[in-house]
N, CA, C and O atoms as CSV, one atom per row, in Angstrom:
chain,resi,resn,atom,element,x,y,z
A,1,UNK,N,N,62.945,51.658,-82.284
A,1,UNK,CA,C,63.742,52.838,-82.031
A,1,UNK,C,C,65.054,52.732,-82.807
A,1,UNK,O,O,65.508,51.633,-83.122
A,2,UNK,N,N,65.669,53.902,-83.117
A,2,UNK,CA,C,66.416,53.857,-83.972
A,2,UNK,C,C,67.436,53.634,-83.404
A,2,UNK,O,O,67.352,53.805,-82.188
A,3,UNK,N,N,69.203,53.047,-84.075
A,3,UNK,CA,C,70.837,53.124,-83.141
A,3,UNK,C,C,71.421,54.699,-83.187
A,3,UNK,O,O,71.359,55.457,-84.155
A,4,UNK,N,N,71.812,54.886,-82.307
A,4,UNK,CA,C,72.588,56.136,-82.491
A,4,UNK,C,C,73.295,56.428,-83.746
A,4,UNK,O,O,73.422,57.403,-84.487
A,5,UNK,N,N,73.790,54.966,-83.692
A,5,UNK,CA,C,74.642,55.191,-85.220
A,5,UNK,C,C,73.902,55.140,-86.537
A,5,UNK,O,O,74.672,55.518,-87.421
A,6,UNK,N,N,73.188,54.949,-86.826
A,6,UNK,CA,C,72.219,54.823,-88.102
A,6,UNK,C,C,71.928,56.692,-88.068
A,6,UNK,O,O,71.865,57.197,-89.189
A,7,UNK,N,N,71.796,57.458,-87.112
A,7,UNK,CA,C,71.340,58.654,-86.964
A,7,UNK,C,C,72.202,59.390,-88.341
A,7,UNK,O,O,71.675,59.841,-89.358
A,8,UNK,N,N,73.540,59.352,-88.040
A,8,UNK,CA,C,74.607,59.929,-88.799
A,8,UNK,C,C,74.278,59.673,-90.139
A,8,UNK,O,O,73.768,60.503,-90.892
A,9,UNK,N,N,74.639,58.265,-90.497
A,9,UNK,CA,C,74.716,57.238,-91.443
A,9,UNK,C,C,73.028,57.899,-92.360
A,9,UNK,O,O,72.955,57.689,-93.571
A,10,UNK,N,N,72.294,58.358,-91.920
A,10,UNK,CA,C,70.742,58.809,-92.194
A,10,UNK,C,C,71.258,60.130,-92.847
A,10,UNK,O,O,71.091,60.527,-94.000
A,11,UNK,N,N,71.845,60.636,-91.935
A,11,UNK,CA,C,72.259,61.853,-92.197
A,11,UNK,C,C,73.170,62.221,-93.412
A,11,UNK,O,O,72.913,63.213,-94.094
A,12,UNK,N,N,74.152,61.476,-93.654
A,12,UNK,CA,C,75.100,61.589,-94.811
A,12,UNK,C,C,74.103,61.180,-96.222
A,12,UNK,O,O,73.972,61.689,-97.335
A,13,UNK,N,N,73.565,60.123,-95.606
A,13,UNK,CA,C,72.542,59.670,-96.706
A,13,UNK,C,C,72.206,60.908,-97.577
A,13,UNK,O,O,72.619,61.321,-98.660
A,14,UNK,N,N,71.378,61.295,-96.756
A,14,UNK,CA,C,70.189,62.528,-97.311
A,14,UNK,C,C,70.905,63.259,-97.800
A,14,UNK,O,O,70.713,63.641,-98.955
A,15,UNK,N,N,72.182,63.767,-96.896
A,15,UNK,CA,C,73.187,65.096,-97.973
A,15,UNK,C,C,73.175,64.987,-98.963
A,15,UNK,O,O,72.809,65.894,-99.711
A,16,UNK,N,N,73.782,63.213,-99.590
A,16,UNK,CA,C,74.614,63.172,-100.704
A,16,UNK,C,C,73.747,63.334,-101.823
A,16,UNK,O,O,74.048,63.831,-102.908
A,17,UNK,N,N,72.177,62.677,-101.318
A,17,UNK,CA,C,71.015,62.473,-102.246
A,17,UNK,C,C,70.065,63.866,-102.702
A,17,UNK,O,O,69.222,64.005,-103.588
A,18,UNK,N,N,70.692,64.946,-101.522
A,18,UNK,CA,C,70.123,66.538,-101.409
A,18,UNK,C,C,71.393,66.924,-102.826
A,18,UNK,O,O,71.109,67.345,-103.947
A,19,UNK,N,N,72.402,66.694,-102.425
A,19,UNK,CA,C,73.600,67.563,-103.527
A,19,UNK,C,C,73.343,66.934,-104.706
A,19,UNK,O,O,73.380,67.669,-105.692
A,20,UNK,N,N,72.968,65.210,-104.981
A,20,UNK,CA,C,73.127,64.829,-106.523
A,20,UNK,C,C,71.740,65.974,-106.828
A,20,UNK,O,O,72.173,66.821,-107.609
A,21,UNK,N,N,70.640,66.196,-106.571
A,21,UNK,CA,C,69.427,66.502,-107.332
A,21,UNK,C,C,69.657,68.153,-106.899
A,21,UNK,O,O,68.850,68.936,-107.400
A,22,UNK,N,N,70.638,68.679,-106.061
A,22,UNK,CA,C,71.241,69.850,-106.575
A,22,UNK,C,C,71.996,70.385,-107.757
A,22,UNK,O,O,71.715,71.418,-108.365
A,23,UNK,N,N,73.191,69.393,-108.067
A,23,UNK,CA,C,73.585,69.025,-109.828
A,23,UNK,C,C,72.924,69.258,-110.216
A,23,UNK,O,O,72.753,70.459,-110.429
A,24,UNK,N,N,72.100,68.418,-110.587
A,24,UNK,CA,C,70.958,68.040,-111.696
A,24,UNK,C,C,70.193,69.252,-111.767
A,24,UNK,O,O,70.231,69.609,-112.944
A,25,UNK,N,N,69.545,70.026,-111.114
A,25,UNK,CA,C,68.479,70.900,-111.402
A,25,UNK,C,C,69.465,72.118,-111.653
A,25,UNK,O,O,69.018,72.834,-112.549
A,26,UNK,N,N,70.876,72.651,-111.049
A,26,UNK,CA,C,72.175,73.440,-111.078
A,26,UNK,C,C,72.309,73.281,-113.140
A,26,UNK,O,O,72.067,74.181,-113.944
A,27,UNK,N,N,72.769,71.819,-113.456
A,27,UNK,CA,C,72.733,71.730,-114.613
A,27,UNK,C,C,71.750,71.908,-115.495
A,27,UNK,O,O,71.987,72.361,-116.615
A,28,UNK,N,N,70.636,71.601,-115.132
A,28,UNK,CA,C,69.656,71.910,-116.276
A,28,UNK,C,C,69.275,73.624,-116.391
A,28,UNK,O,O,68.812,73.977,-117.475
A,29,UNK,N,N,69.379,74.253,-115.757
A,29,UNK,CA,C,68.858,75.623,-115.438
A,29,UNK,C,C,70.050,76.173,-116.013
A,29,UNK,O,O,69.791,76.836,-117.017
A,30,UNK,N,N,71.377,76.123,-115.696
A,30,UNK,CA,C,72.812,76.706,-116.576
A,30,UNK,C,C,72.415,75.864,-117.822
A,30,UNK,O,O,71.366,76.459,-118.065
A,31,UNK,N,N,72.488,74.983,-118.713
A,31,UNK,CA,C,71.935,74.455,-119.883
A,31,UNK,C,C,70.691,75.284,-120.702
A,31,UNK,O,O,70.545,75.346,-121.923
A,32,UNK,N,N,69.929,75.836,-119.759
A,32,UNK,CA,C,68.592,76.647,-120.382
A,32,UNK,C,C,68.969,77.787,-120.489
A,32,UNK,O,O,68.584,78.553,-121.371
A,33,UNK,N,N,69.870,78.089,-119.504
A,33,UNK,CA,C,69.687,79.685,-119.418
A,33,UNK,C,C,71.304,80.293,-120.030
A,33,UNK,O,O,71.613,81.480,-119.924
A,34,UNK,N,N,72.237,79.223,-120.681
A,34,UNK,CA,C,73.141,79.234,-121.275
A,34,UNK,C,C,72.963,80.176,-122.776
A,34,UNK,O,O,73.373,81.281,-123.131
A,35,UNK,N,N,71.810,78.690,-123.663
A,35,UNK,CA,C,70.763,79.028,-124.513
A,35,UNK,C,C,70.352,80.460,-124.528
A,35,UNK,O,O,70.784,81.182,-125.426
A,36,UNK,N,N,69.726,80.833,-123.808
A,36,UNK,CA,C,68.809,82.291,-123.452
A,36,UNK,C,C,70.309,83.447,-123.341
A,36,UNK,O,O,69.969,84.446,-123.975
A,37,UNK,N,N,71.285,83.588,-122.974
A,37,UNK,CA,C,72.247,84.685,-122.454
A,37,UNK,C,C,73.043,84.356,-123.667
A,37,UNK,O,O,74.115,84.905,-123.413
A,38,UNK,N,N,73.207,83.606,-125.216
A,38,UNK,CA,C,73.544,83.982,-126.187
A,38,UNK,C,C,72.299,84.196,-127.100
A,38,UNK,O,O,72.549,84.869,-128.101
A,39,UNK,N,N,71.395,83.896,-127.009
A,39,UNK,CA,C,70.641,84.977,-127.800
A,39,UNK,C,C,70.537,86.532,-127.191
A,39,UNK,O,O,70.619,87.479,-127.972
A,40,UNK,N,N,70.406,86.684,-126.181
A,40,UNK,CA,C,70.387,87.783,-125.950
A,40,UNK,C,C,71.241,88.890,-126.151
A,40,UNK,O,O,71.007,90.090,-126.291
A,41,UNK,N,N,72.761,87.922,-126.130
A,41,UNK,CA,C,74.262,88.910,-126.575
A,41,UNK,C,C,73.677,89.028,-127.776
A,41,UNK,O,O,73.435,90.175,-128.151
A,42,UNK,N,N,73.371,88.073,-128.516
A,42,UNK,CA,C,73.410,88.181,-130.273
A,42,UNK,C,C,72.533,89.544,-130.429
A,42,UNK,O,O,72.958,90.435,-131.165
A,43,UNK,N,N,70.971,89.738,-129.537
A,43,UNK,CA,C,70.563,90.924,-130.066
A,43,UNK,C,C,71.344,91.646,-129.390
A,43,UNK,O,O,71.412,92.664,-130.079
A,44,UNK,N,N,71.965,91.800,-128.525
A,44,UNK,CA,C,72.096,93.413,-127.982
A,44,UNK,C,C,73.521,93.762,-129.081
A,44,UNK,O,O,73.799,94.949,-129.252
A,45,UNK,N,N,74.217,92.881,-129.658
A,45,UNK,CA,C,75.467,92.902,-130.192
A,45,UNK,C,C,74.753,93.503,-131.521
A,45,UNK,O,O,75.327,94.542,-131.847
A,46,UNK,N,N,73.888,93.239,-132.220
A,46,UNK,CA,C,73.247,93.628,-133.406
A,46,UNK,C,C,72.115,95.050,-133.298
A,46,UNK,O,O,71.411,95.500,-134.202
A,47,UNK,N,N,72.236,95.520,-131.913
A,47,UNK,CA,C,71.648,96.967,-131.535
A,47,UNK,C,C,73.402,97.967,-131.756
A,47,UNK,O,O,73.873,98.841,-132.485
A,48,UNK,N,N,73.687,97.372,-130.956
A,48,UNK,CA,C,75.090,98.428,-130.957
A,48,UNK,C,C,75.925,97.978,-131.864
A,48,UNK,O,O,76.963,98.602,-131.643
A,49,UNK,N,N,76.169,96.994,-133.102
A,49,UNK,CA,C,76.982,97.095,-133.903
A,49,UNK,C,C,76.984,98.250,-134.735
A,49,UNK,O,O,76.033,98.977,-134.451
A,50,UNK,N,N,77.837,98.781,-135.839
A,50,UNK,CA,C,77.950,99.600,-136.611
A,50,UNK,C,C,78.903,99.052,-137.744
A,50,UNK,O,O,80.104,98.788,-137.699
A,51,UNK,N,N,78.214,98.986,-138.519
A,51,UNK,CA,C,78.078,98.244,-140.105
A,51,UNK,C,C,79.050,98.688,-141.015
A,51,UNK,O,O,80.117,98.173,-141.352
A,52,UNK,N,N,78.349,100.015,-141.450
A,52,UNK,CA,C,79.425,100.901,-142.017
A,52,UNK,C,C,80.609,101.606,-141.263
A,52,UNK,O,O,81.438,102.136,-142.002
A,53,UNK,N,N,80.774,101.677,-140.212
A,53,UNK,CA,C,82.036,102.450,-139.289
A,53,UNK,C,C,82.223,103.640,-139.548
A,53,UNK,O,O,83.310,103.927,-140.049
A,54,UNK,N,N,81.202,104.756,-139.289
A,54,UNK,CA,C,80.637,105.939,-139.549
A,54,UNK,C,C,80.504,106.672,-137.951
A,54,UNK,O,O,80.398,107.892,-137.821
A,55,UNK,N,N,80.520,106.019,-137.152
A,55,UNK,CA,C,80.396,106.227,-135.642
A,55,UNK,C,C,78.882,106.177,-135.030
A,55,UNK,O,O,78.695,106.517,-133.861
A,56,UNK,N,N,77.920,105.786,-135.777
A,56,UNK,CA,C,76.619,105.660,-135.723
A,56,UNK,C,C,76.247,104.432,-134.960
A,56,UNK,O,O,77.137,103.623,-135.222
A,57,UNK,N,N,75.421,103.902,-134.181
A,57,UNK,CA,C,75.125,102.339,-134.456
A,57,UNK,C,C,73.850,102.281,-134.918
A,57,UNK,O,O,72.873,103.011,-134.746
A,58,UNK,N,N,74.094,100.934,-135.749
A,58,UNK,CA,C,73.117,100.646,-136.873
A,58,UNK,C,C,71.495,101.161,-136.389
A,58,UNK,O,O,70.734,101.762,-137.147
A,59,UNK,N,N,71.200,100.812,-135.090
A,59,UNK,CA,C,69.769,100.964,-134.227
A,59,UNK,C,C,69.555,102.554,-134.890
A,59,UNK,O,O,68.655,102.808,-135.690
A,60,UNK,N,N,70.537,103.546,-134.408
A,60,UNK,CA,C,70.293,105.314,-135.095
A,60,UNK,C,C,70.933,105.872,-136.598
A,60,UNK,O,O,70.565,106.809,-137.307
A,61,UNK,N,N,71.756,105.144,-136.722
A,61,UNK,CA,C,72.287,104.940,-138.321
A,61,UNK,C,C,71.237,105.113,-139.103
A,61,UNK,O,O,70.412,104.200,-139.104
A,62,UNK,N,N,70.959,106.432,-140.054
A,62,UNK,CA,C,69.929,106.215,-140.765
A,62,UNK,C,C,69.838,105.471,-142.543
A,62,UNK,O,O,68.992,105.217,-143.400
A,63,UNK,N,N,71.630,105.353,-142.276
A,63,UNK,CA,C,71.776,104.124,-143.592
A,63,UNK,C,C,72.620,103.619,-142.796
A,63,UNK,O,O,73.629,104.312,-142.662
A,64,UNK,N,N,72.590,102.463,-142.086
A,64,UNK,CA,C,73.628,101.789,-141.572
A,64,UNK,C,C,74.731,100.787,-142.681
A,64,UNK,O,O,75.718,100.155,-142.305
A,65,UNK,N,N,74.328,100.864,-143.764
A,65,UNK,CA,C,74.876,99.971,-144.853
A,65,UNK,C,C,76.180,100.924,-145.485
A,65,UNK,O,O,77.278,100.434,-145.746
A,66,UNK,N,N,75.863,102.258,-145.660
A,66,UNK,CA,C,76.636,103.504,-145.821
A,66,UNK,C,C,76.931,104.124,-145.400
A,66,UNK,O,O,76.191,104.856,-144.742
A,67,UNK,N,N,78.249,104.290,-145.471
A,67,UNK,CA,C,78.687,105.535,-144.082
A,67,UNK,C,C,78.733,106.822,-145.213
A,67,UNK,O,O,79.226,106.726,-146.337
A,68,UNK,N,N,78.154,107.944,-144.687
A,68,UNK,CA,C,78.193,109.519,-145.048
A,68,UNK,C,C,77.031,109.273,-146.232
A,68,UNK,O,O,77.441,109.889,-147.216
A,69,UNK,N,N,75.982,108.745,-146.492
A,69,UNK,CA,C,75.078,108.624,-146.635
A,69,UNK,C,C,73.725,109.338,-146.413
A,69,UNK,O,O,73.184,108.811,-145.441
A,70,UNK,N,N,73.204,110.015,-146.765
A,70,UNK,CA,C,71.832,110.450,-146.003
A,70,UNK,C,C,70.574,109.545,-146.889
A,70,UNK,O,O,70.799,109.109,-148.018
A,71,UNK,N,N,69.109,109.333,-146.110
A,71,UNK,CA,C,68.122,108.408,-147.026
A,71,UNK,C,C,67.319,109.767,-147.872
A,71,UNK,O,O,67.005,110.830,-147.335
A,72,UNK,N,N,67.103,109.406,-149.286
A,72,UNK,CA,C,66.420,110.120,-149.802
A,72,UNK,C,C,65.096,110.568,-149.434
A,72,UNK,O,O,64.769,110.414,-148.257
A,73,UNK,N,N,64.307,111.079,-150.214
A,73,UNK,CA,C,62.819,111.498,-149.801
A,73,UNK,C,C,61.754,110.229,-149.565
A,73,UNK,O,O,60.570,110.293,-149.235
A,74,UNK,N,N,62.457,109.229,-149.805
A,74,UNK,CA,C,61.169,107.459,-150.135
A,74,UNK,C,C,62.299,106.693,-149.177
A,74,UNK,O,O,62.387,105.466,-149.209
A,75,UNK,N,N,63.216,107.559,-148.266
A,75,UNK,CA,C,63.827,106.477,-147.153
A,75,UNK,C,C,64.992,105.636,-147.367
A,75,UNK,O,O,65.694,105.112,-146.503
A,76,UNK,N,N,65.133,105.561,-148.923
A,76,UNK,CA,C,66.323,104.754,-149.955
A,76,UNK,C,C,67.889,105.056,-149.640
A,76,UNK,O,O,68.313,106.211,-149.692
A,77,UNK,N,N,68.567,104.164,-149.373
A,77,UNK,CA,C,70.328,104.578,-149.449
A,77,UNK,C,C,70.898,104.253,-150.756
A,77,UNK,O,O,70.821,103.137,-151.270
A,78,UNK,N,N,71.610,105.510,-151.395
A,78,UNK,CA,C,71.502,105.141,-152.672
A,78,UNK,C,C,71.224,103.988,-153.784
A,78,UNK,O,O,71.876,103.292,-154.563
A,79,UNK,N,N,70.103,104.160,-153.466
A,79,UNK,CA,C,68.807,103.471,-154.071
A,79,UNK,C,C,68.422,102.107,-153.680
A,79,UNK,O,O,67.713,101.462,-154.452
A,80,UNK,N,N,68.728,101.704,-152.803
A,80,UNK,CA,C,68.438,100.730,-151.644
A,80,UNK,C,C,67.861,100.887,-150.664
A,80,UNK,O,O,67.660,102.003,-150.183
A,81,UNK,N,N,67.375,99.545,-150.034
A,81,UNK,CA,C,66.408,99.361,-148.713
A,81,UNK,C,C,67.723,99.953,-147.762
A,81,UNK,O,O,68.920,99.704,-147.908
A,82,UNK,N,N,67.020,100.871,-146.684
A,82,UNK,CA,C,67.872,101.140,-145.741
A,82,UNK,C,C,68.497,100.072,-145.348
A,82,UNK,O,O,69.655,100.345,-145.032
A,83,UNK,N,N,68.172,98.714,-145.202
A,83,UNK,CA,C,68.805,97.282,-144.166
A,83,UNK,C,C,69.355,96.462,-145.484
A,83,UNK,O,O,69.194,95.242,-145.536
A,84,UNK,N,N,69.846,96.996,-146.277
A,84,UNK,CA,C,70.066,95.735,-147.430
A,84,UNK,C,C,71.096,95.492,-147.035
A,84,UNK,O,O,71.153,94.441,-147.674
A,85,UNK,N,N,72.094,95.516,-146.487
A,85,UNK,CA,C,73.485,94.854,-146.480
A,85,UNK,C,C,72.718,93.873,-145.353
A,85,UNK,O,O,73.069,92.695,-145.293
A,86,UNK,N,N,71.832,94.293,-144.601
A,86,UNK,CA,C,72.073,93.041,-143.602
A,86,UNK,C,C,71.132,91.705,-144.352
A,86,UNK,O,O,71.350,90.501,-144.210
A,87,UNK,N,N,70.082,92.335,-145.144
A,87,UNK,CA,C,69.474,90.897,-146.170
A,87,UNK,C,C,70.121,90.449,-146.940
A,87,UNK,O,O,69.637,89.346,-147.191
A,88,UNK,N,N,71.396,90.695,-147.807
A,88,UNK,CA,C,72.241,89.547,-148.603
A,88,UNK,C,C,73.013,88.828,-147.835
A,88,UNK,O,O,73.777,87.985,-148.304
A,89,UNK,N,N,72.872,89.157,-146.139
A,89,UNK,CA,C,74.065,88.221,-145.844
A,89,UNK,C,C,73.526,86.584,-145.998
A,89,UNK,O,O,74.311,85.655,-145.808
């Protein structure tokens, strides 16, 4: 049978050994999901940026490389791929 006092002493035990492997799994999950919530800014930041500063964003911008621009009949901004400013970067 167990001492009264070991009861406690059992008890603190387990807390401290419940909170370290609370850390630990707390840290690894903020570490993963740190990762994951800047890629995700990066796309949503590259949906709503605006390139040329035309008041468009690039996503409805139909030359986002040119502001006051329209694409010719083959889709071209004067005489470019609609996305070329963003392929030389």
């Amino acid at each position: 049978m167990m001492k009264k006092a070991m009861m406690p002493l059992q008890l603190v035990i387990t807390a401290i050994i419940l909170l370290i492997v609370l850390f630990v799994v707390l840290y690894t999950f903020t570490d993963l999901f740190g990762k994951e919530k800047k890629a995700l800014s990066e796309s949503i930041t590259s949906v709503t940026e605006d390139t040329d500063g035309d008041g468009n964003y690039n996503f409805y911008d139909k030359c986002p490389c040119d502001a006051d621009v329209e694409p010719d009949e083959m889709g071209k901004c004067n005489g470019k791929d609609r996305m070329w400013c963003f392929k030389e970067k």
